[in-house]
PLY file of the C-alpha trace (Angstrom):
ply
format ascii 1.0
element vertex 311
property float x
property float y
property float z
element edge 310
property int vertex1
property int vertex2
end_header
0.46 86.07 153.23
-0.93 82.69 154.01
-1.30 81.87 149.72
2.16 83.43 148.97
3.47 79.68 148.72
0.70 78.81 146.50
0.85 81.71 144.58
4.41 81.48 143.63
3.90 77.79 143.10
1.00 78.57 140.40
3.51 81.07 138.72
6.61 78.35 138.61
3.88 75.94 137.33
2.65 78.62 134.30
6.30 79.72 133.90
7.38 76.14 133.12
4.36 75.38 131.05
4.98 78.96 128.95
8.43 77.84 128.48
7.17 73.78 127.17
4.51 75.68 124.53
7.00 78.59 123.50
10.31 76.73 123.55
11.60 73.79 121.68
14.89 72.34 121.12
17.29 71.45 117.75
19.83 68.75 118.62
23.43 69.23 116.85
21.70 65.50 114.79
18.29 67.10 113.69
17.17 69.95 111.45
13.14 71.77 112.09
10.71 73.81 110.54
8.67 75.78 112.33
4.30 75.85 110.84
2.59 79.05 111.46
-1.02 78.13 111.46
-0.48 74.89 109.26
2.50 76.60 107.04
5.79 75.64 106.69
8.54 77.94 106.87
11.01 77.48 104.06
14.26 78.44 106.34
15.47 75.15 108.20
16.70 75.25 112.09
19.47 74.10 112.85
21.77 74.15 115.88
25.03 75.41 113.75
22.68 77.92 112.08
24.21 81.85 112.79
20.13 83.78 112.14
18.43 80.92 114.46
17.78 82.51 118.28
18.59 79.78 119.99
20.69 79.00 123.08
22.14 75.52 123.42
19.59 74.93 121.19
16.51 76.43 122.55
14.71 78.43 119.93
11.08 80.31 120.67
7.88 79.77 119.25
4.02 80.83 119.32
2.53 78.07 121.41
-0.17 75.90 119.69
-2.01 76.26 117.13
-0.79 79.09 116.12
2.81 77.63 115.73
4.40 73.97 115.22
7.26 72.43 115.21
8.43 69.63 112.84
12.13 67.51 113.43
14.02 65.62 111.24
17.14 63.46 111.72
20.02 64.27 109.88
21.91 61.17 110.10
22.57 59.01 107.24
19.96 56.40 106.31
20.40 53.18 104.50
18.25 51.92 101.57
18.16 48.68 100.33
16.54 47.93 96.82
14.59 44.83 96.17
15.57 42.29 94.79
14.44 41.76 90.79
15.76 41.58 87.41
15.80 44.16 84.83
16.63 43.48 81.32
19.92 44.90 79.56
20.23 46.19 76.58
20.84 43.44 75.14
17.37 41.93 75.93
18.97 39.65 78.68
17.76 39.42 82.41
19.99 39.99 85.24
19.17 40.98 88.90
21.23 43.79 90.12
20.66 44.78 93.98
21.54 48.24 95.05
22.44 50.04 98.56
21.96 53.94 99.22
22.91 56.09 102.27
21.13 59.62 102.46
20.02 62.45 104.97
17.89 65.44 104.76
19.33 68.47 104.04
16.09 70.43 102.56
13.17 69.91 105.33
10.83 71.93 103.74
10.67 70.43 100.67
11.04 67.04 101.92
7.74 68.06 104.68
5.93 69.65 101.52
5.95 66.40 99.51
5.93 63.56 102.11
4.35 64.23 105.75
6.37 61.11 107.12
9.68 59.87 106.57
8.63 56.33 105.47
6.44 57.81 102.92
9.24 59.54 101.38
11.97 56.73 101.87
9.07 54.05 100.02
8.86 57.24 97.14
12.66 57.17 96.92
13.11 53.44 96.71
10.71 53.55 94.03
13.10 56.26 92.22
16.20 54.82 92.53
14.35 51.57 91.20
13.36 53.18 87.96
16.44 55.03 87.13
18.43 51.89 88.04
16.47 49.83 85.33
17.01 52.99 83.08
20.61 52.49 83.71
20.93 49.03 83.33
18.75 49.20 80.04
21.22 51.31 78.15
24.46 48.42 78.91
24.78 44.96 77.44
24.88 42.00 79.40
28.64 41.09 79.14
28.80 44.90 80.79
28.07 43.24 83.77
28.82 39.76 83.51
31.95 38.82 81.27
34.93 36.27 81.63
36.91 38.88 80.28
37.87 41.46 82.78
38.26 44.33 80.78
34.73 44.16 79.54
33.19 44.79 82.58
32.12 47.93 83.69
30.23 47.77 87.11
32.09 50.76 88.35
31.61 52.95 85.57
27.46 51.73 85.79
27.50 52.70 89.44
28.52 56.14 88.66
26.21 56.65 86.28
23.00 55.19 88.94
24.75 57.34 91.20
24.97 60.44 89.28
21.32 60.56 88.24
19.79 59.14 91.04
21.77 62.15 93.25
20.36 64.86 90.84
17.34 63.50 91.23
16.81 63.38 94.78
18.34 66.53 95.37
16.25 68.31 93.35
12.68 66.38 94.05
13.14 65.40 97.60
15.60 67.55 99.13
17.69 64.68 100.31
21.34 64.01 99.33
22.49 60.72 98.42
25.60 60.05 100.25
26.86 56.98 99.21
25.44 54.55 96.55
26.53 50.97 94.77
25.53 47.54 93.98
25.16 45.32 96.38
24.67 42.06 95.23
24.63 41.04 91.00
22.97 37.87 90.18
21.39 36.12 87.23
18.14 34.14 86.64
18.18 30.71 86.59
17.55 30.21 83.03
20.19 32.79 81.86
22.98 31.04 84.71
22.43 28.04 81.90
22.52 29.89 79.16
26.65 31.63 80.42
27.37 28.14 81.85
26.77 26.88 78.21
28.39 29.55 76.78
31.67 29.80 78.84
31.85 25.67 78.69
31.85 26.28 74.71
34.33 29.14 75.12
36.91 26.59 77.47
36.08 24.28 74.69
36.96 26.16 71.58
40.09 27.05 73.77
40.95 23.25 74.59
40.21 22.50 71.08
42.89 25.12 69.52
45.59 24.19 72.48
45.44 20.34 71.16
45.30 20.93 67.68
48.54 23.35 68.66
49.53 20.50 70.55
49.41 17.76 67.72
50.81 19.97 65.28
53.85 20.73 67.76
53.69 17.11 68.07
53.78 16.45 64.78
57.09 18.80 63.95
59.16 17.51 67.00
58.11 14.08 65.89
59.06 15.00 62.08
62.63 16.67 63.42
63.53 13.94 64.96
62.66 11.07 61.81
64.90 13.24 60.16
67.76 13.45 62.47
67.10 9.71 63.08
67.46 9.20 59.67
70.69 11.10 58.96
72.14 9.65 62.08
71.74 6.13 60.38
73.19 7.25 57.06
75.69 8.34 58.24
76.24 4.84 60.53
75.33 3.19 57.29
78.14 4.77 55.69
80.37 4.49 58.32
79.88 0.33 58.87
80.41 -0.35 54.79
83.76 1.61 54.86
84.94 -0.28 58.12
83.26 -3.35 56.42
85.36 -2.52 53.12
88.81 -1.55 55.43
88.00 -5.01 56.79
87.51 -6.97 53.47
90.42 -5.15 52.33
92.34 -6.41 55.52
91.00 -10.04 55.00
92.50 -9.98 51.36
95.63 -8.75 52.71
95.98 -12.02 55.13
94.31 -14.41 52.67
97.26 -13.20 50.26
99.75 -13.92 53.11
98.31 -17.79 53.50
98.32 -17.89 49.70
101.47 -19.91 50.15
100.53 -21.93 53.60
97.39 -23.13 52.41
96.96 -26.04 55.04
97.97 -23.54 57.85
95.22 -21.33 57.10
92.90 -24.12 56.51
94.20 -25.29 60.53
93.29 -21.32 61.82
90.06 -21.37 60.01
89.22 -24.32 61.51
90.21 -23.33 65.41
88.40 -20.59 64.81
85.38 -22.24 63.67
86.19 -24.18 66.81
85.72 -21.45 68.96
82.96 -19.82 67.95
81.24 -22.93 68.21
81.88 -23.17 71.89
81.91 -19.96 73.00
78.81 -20.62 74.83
79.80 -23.56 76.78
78.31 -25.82 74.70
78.39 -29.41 74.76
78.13 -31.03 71.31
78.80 -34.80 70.42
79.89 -35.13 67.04
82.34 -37.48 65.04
86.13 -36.42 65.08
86.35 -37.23 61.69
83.40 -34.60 60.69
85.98 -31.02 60.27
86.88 -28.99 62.16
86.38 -31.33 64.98
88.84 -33.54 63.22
91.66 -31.69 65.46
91.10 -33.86 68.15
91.63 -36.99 66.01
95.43 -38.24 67.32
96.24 -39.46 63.49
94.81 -35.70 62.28
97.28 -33.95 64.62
100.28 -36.31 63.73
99.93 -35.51 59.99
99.80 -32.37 60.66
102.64 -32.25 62.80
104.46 -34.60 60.00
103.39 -31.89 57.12
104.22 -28.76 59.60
108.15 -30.45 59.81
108.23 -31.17 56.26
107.52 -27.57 55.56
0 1
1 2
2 3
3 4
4 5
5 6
6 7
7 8
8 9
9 10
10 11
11 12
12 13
13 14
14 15
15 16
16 17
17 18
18 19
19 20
20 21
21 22
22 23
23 24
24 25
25 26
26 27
27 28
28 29
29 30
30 31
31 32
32 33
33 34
34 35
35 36
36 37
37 38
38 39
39 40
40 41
41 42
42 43
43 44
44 45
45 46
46 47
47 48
48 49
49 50
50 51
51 52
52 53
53 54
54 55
55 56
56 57
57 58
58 59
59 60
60 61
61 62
62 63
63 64
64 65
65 66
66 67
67 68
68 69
69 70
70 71
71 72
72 73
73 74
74 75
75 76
76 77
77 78
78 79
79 80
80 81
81 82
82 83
83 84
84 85
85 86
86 87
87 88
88 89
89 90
90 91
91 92
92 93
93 94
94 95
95 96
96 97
97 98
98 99
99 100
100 101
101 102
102 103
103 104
104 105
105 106
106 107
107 108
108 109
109 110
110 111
111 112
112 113
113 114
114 115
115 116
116 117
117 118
118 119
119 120
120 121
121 122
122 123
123 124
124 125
125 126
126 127
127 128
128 129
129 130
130 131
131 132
132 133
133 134
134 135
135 136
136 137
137 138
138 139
139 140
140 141
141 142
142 143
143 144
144 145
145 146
146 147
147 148
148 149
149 150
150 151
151 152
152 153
153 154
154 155
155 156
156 157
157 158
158 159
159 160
160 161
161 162
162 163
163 164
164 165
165 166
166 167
167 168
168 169
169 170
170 171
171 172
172 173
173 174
174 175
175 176
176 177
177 178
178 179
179 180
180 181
181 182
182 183
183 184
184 185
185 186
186 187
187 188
188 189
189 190
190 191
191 192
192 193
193 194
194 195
195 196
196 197
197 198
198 199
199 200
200 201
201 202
202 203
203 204
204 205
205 206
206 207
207 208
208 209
209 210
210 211
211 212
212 213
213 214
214 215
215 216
216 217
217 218
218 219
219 220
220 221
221 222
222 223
223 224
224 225
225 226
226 227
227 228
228 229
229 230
230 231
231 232
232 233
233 234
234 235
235 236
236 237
237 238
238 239
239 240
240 241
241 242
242 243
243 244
244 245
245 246
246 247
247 248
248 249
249 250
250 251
251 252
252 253
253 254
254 255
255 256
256 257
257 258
258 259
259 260
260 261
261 262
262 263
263 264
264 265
265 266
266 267
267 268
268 269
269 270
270 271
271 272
272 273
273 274
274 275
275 276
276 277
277 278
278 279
279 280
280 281
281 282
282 283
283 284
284 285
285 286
286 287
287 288
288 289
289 290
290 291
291 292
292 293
293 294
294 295
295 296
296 297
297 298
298 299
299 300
300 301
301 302
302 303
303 304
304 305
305 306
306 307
307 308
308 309
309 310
């Protein structure tokens, strides 16, 4: 009776160390294989698999060697390609950087190919990297860069990467790409020249046709209104000789009416003279006997007054 205690305490201690080698657990995030002497099994574990003995996620195993256990976590990954260029079909470089998200959803033939997970991510990058370049080989360059926006076709070129790169993984890694697009689109130095030049021509070409459009516009408005200028002063041409003939006309009328008081028109010709003179204020010294400035001469304006009463 005196080794009961350590008797019992020997069995806890080979209970709990049968239950560590025969027992492992799947969390909801992970999927396992179990190897039987170094062999994978092809059906996965998994905690929301129906066939799997498991409670709260305890499943049973032969403790080592005879059986192993291998985990992997389901949760979505992110790749990031490198960055480099890749010529277009065009024969043009460009540098196109893509993103990927993926999980593992076949463990056995992911285990089977790649014993760690970096081995198989480096092996994928290296995939999507190659089919990319395939990709990007069968598009011309103004697919991707173009200052028309309806020539571009980045979304349609992401489909395709991610159509081919998803079969491909599927099928030779047992991974499922998730999510995939292009992160970042760039262009060598030499070929940023080379679209600088060309778009500067482009604007050019553009500016070009706008002035010439321009000028001629110019031109038209300019010849519109010579010729509205010009029938504007016709017709003020026309206008000015008839008032200048109604005037003549006018003038012959009242030279006719002094045809019999010729020194009384010769007097109102010569105040008029008189005052167009000096409608300036000016000051001019001149002889009173030089006409029509004769007016002022006292002797002038009494023979006139003498010839006015004779009359």
């Amino acid at each position: 009776m005196k080794n009961t205690p350590s008797i019992i305490a020997a069995v806890l201690l080979m209970a709990i160390l049968l239950m560590y080698w025969c027992t492992f657990q799947v969390r909801s995030t992970e999927v396992a294989i179990k190897k039987t002497f170094g062999n994978a099994s092809e059906k996965p574990i998994r905690i929301d698999d129906e066939d799997s003995s498991f409670f709260a996620g305890l499943n049973l195993k032969w403790p080592w060697p005879i059986q192993s256990v291998v985990k992997y976590d389901t949760r979505l990954r992110l790749l990031e390609g490198r960055i480099e260029e890749a010529p277009t079909l065009d024969s043009k470089q460009i540098i196109v950087t893509t993103f990927a998200t993926w999980r593992i959803v076949d463990p056995y033939k992911f285990h089977t190919r790649y014993n760690e997970v970096k081995s198989g991510e480096d092996a994928l990058r290296t995939r999507i990297r190659s089919l990319k370049k395939a990709v990007i080989g069968n598009h011309n360059f103004s697919d991707f860069v173009s200052t028309k926006a309806s020539d571009r076709k980045l979304q349609e070129i992401e489909k395709e990467m991610m159509d081919a790169i998803a079969a491909d993984a599927q099928k030779d890694f047992g991974v499922e790409i998730c999510m995939f697009g292009i992160k970042q689109l760039a262009l060598p130095a030499n070929v940023t020249q080379a679209v600088f030049t060309t778009m500067k021509k482009t604007q050019e070409v553009k500016a070009d046709k706008y002035r010439s459009e321009g000028d001629a516009e110019g031109t038209r408005i300019k010849a519109a209104a010579q010729a509205a200028s010009g029938r504007i002063m016709a017709m003020v041409e026309r206008k000015a000789a008839r008032i200048e003939s109604e005037g003549l006309a006018q003038v012959g009328e009242i030279y006719k009416k002094f045809e019999g008081h010729e020194e009384l028109r010769i007097f109102l010709d010569q105040l008029r003279s008189i005052e167009l003179i000096l409608q300036n204020r000016a000051e001019i010294f001149l002889d009173t006997q030089i006409q029509p400035f004769n007016l002022w001469n006292e002797d002038t304006r009494i023979e006139k007054s003498n010839a006015a009463a004779a009359n």
